[in-house]
SEFI-464170 format. One line per field, with one value per residue (C-alpha): residue number from 1; z, y, x. Coordinates in pm, whole numbers, plus 50000, padded with zeros to 5 digits. Each point is the difference from the previous one (the first is absolute). Layout:
BEGIN
k	NUM / ...
pz	Z / ...
py	Y / ...
px	X / ...
This chain:
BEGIN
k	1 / 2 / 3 / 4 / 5 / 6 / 7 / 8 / 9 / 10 / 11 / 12 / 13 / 14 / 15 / 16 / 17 / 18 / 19 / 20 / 21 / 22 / 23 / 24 / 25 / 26 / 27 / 28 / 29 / 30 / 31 / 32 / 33 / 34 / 35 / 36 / 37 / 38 / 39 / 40 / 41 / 42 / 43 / 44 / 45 / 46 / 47 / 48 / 49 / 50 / 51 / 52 / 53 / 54 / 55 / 56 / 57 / 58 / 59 / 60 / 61 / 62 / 63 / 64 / 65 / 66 / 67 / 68 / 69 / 70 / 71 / 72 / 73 / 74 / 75 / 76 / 77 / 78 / 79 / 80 / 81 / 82 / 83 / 84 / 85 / 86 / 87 / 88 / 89 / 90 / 91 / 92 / 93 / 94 / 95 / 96 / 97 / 98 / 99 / 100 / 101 / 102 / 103 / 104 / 105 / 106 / 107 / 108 / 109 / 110 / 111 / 112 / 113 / 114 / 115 / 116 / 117 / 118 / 119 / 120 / 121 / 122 / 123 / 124 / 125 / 126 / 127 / 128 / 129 / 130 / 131 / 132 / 133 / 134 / 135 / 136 / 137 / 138 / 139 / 140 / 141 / 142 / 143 / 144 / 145 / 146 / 147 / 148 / 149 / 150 / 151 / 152 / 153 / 154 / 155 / 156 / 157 / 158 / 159 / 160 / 161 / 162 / 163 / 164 / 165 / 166 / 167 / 168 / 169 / 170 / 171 / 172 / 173 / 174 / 175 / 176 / 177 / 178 / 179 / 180 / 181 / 182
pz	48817 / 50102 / 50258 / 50299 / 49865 / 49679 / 50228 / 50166 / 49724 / 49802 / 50408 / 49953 / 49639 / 50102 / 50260 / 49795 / 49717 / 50291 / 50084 / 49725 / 49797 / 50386 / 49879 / 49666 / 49921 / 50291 / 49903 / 49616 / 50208 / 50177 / 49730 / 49822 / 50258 / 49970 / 49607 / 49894 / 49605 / 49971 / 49776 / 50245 / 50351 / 49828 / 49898 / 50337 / 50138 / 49812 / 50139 / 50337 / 49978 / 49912 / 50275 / 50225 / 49945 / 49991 / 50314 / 50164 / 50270 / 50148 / 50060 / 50365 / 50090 / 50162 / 49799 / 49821 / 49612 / 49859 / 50170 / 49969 / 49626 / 49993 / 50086 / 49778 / 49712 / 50133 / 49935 / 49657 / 49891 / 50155 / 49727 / 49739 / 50070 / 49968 / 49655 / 49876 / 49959 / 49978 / 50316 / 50172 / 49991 / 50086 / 50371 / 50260 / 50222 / 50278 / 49775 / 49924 / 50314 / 50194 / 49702 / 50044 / 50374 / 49966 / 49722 / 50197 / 50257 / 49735 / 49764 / 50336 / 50093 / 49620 / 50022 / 50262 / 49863 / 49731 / 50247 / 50152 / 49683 / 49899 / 50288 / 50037 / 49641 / 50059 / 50282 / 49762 / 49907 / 49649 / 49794 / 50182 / 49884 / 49657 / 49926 / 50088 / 49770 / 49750 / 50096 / 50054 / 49855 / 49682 / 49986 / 49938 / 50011 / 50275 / 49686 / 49896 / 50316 / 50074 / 49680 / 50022 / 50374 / 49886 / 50270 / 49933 / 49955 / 50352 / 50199 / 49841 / 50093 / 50377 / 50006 / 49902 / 50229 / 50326 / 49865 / 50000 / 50322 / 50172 / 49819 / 50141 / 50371 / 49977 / 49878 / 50296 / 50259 / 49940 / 49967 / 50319 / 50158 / 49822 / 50129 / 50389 / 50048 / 49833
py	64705 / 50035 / 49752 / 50095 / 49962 / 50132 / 50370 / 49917 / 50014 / 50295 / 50175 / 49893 / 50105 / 50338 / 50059 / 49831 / 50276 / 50331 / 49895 / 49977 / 50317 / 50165 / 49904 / 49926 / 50339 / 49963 / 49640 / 50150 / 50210 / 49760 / 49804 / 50309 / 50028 / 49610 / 49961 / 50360 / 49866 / 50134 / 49749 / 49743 / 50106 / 50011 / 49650 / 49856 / 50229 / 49819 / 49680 / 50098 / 50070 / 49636 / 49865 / 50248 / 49833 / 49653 / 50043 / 50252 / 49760 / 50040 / 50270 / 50151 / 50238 / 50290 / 49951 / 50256 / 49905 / 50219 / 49890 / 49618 / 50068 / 50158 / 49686 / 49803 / 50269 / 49941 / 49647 / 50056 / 50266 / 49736 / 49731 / 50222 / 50085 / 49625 / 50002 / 50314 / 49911 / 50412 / 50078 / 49738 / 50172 / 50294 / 49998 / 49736 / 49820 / 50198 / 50345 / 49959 / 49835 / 50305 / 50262 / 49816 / 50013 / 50414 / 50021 / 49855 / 50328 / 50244 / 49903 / 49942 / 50336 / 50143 / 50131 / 50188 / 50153 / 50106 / 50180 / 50159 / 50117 / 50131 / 50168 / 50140 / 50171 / 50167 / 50163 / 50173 / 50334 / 49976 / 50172 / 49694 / 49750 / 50172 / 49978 / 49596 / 49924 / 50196 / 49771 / 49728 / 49959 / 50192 / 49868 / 50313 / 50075 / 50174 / 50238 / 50062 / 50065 / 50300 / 50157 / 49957 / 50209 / 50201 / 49863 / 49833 / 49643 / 49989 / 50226 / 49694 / 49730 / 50083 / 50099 / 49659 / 49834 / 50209 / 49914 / 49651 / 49952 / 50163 / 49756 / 49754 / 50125 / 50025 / 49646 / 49871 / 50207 / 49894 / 49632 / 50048 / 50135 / 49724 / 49768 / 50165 / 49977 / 49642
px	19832 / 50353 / 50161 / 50162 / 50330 / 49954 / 49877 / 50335 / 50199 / 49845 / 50051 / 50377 / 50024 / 49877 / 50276 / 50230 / 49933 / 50017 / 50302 / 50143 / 49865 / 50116 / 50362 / 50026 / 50192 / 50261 / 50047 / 50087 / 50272 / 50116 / 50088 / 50126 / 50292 / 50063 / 49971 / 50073 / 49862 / 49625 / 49818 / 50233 / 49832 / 49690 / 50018 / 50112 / 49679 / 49823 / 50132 / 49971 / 49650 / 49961 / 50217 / 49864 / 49628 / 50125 / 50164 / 49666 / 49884 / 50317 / 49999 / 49868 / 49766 / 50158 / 50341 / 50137 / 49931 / 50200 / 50302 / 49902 / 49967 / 50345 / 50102 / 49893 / 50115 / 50350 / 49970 / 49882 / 50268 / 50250 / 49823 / 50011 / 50386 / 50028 / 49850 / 50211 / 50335 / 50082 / 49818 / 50158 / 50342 / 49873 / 50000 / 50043 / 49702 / 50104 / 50007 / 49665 / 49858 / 50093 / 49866 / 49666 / 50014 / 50058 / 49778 / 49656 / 50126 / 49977 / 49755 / 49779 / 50006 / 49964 / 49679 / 50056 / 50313 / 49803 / 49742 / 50258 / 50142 / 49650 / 49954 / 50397 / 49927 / 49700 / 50129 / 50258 / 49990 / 49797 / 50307 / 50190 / 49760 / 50021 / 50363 / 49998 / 49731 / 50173 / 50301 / 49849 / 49615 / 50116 / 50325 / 50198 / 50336 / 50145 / 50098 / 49630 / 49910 / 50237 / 49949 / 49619 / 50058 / 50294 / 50195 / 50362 / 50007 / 50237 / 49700 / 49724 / 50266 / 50011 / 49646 / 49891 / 50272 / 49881 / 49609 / 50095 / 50165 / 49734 / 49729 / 50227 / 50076 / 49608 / 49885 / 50276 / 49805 / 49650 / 50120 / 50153 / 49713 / 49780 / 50256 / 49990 / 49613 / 49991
């Protein structure tokens, strides 16, 4: 039979472990902007997934995690620039303490970039959609690409420019509308 506590903690193990799955990704980029070295960010992840349960109870109810655990990432890339000789001549304190402040903004709102994207290209015209994953997906050359269509390389050039800023004037709009009935 469990004691009382022991249902407490398996209760605050649980949350613990939502929250952080909820995150985990976004943390990753987070780092990512902070520590720009792959196998680096992953490794201070890692860290502050330990911290970030150490430190659990004090965390509050109603707080935003993600945000709290940003903070505590900072701290850790700061500890790790302490240990790295290299990365600590990289960029001042101050450098990276305002990177990490505009970093929680974006990465906080990456998901829904990314919805916005989704939706933005499948409300292109299909040849649209086409010619970008041929760009893009498929990784052609703007060169294959025009001789594939038997268009000039110029005609796929602009083409993909005017596809691109609409993508873009179209993400901006539904995050501003997002944004207005928030």
């Amino acid at each position: 039979m469990q004691s009382r506590s022991e249902g407490q903690n398996e209760s605050r193990n649980e949350v613990f472990v939502r929250l952080l799955a909820g995150i985990q990704r976004k943390l990753f980029l987070y780092v990512m902007v902070l520590v720009p070295d792959p196998q680096e960010a992953e490794e201070i992840v890692q860290d502050v997934s330990v911290v970030l349960w150490r430190r659990f109870e004090d965390f509050r109810p109603g707080e935003d995690f993600f945000r709290w655990a940003c903070g505590i990432a900072r701290n850790e890339v700061l500890k790790h620039r302490d240990r790295s000789a290299r990365a600590a001549r990289c960029f001042s304190p101050e450098f990276l303490e305002q990177i990490a402040n505009d970093a929680v903004r974006v990465v906080d709102t990456i998901d829904e970039r990314r919805e916005a994207l989704r939706e933005c290209l499948q409300e292109l015209q299909p040849h649209h959609r086409e010619l970008l994953n041929q760009r893009y997906f498929h990784q052609m050359s703007t060169e294959q690409i025009a001789q594939l269509h038997g268009k000039s390389v110029e005609a796929v050039r602009r083409m993909l420019h005017r596809i691109r800023m609409a993508v873009l004037k179209c993400i901006q709009q539904k995050l501003r509308t997002a944004e207005d009935s928030a």
